[in-house]
N, C-alpha and C positions, 0 to 999 in steps of 0.2 A: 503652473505646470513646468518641470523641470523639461531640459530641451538635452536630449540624446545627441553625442557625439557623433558625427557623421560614419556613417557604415557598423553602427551600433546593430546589433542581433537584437531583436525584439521575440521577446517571450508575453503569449498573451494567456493572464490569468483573469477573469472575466468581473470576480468580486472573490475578495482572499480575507474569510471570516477565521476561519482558526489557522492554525498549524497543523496542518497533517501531513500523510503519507507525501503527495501529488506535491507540495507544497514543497516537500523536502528533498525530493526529485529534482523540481526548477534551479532549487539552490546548488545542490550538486554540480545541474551542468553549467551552469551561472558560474561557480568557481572553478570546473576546468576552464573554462572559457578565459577567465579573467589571468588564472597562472600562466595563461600564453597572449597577452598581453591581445584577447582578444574582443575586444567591448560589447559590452550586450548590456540590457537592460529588461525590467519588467514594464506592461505596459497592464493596468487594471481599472477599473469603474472604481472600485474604495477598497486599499488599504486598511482592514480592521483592528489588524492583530501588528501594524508596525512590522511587518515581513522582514527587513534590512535587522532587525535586533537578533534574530536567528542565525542571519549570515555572517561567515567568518572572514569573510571579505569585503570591500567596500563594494555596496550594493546599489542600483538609481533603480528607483520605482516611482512609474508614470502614473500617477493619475487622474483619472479624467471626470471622475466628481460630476457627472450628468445630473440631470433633472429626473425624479422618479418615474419608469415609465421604460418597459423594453424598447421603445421606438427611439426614445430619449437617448437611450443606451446604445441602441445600435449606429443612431444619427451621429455622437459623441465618437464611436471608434472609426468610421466612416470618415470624421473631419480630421482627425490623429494620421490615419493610414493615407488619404489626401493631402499630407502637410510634409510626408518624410520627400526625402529626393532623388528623385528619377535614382533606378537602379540599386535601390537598397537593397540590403538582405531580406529575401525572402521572412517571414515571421511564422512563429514556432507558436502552434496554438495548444494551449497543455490542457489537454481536456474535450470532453464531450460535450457541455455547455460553451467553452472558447470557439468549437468550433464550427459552433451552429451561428455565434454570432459572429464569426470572419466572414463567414458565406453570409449572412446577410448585409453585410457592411461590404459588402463586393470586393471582398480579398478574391484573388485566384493563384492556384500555385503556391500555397500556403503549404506549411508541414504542422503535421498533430501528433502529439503524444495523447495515444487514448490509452488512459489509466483506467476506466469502467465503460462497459458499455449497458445500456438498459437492463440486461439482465442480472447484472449485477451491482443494479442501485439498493438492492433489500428494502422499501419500501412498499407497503400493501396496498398504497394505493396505485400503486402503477397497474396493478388488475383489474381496476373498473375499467373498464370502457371510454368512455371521455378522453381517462389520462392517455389509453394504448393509442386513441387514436389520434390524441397528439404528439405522442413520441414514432406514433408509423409517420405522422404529418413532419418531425424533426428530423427522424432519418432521412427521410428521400433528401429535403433538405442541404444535412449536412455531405451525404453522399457526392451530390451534387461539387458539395465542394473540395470533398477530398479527393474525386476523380478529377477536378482542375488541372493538377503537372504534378503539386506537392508527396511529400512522402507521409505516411503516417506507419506512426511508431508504435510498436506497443511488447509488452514483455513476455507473451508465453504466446504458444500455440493456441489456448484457450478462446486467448482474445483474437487472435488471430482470425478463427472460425468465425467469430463472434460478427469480426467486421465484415468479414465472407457475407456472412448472411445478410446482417443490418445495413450495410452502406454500399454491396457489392464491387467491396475493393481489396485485393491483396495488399497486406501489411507487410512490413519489414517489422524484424522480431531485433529489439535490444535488449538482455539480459541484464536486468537490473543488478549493482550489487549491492551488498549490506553498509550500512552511514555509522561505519564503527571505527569509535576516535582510537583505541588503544591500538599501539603497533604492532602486539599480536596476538591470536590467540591465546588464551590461556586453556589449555586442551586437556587440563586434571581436573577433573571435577567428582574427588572418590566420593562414595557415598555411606558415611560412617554412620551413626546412630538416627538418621531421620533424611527422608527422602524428599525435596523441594520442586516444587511444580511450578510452574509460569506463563501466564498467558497476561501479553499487554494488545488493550484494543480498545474500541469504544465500546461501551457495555449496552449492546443494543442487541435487537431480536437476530439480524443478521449473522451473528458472530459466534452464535449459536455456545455461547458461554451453560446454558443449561443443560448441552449435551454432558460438558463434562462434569457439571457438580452428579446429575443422576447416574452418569457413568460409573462415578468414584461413590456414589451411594448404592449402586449395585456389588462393587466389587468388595466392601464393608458389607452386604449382606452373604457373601461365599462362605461354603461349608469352613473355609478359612479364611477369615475377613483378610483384607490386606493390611489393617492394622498390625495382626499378628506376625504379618511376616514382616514388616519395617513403619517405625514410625514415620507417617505426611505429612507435606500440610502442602496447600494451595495458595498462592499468592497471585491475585487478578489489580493490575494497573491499568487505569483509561476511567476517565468518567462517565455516564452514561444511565438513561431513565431507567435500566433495569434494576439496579443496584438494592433497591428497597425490596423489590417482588424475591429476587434470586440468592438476598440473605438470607429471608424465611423461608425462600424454600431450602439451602443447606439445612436450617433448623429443623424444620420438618422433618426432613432426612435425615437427621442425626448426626449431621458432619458438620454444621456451623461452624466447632469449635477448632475446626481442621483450615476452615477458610478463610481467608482475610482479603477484604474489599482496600484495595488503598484509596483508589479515586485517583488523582491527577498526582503523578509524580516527580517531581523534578529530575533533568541526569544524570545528577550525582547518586540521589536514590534508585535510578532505575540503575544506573550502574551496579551497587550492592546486592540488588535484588536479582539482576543477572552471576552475580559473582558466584551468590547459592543456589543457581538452580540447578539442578542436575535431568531436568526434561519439559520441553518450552511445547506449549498446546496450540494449536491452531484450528481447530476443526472447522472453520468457516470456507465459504466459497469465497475466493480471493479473485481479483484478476491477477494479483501475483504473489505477494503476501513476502515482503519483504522481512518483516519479522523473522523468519525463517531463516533466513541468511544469516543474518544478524545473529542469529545465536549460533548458530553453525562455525561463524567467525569464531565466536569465541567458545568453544568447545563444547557447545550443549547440543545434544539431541533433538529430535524434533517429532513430533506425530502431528501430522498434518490430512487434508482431505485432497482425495484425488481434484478434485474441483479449483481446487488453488493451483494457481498457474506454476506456482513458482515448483509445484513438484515435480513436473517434466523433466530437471536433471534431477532428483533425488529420488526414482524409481528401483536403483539397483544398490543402494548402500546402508548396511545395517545404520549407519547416522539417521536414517528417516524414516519412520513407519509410515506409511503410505495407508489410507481404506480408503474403500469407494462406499453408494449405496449410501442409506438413512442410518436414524440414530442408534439401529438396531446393533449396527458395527461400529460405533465407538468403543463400548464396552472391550469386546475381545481384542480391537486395535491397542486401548489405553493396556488393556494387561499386557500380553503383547510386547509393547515398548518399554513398559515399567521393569518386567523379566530381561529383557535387555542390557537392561541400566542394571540390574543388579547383579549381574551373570558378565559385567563387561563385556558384553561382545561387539561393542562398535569401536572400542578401542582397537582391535588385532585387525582392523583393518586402517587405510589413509582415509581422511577424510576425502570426499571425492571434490571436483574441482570447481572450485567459488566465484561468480564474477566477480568481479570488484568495479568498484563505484567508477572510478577511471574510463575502465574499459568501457563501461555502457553509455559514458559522457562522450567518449571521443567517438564512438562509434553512432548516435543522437547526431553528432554535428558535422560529422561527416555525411549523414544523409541529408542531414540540410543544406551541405553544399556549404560551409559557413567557414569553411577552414581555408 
């Protein structure tokens, strides 16, 4: 086990299997931290995905390689958080699982980035019975430890309510921003003989990716297909169990040939695939939905669900189609944004104001007192 610099920032990610959203949050503030020469490190049970190949900076991840067995695991972080020395930095638990096991490992006075809270795991077994009532049994829980002294963080109002209810604690709101390498926007994106669409996700029931192929198989059956009025196509990035079911359904529907599955794209390809899009989908419930930014950065539009946190600043600017309400409002939302895009009307205004990655890093670590 690699032995942290004294007054090292501890970030605890609990078991780090892929690369995702939360994943790429850590590294963010991980590198403000480090360009102000200020140390921190990961602290994890297993390393899956080699975390540190991701970061653009030189990265130390702890871990702690227990024996199977949550007791095992929480004994293991317990003997970690008993070995730092008197007076550390407080530790940054990134997550709702992080912070169920801080509180059981007798952290107090910890800080959380809650990136999801239960209701926004999209998983259907969280509805039986059994599961609610061990995640009623994890909140009190975690509550417990987030009302300790610590802050907990999270990016929209959404969530904000969320922890209101579930852990009865007022959150501090950091706006996340978009993890985009080019240094600027590219804010032209005319739309000459064929209109490109976009959505990158995990291709799961959550992400509600079947709203839009039926969307766009409704708007192909209009007294005037959308076809007629500009050539589409759809381009969907993210690997995910759906992928076989929601091919044939385009087929079905008679858009197949309109839609293209990539699967897992490298990003250089996602870069390309953003270059052409001229309107980026999200219709999922997000706790923030970073995605959104991300394209925004670089000049694309966005039609999103009021459910997505991240739509709280993007209420008031033709840049964002906004719907609330089920899949009955996709439809008129997607056309809607599509007439947008082809009518330019989000150009003749500013794009409205973006956070930047920066900003939500220094603002993270300044509530942790870490500065």
């Amino acid at each position: 086990m690699q032995t942290p610099s004294s007054g090292s920032r501890p970030i605890l990610i609990t078991e780090i299997d892929q690369f995702g959203g939360s994943e790429r949050s850590v590294l963010a503030l991980s590198r403000w931290l480090h360009q102000r020469n200020l140390p921190n490190h990961v602290v994890t049970y297993f390393d899956r995905c080699n975390l540190a190949q991701y970061a653009t900076h030189p990265l130390q991840v702890v871990e702690l390689k227990p024996s199977p067995g949550a007791r095992h695991k929480v004994a293991s972080l317990r003997t970690y958080f008993n070995q730092q020395p008197p007076n550390s930095p407080k530790p940054l638990a990134s997550g709702y699982q992080p912070a169920l096991h801080a509180t059981l490992a007798g952290q107090r006075g910890f800080h959380t980035l809650m990136h999801d809270t239960p209701s926004l795991f999209g998983d259907q077994d969280t509805r039986r019975a059994p599961i609610k009532l061990r995640i009623a049994v994890s909140n009190r829980i975690i509550g417990y430890g987030l009302r300790s002294g610590g802050n907990t963080i999270v990016t929209s109002e959404y969530l904000r309510s969320e922890c209101r209810k579930d852990f009865n604690i007022d959150a501090k709101i950091a706006r996340m921003g978009g993890l985009v390498t080019s240094p600027a926007a590219q804010l032209a994106h005319p739309v000459n003989d064929q209109l490109r669409m976009f959505s990158v996700c995990r291709i799961e029931p959550n992400k509600r990716i079947d709203w839009i192929i039926r969307a766009l198989a409704k708007l192909e059956r209009n007294e005037k297909p959308l076809s007629s009025l500009i050539d589409w196509r759809l381009d969907l990035a993210g690997k995910g169990s759906l992928i076989p079911s929601l091919t044939q359904m385009a087929q079905t529907l008679g858009i197949g040939d309109r839609i293209h599955f990539h699967g897992f794209v490298p990003d250089d390809d996602l870069e390309r695939l953003f270059s052409q899009t001229h309107l980026f989908l999200m219709p999922a419930v997000q706790g923030y939905g970073i995605p959104a930014i991300e394209s925004l950065h670089r000049g694309i539009p966005v039609l999103l669900h009021r459910e997505s946190g991240v739509s709280d600043i993007l209420l008031d600017t033709p840049w964002a189609t906004v719907f609330t309400g089920g899949e009955e409002n996709m439809t008129p939302a997607l056309q809607s944004a599509i007439e947008g895009i082809l009518e330019d009307k989000h150009h003749v205004v500013p794009q409205p104001h973006l956070p930047t990655e920066d900003e939500w890093a220094e603002r993270v670590a300044t509530l942790c007192n870490w500065l």
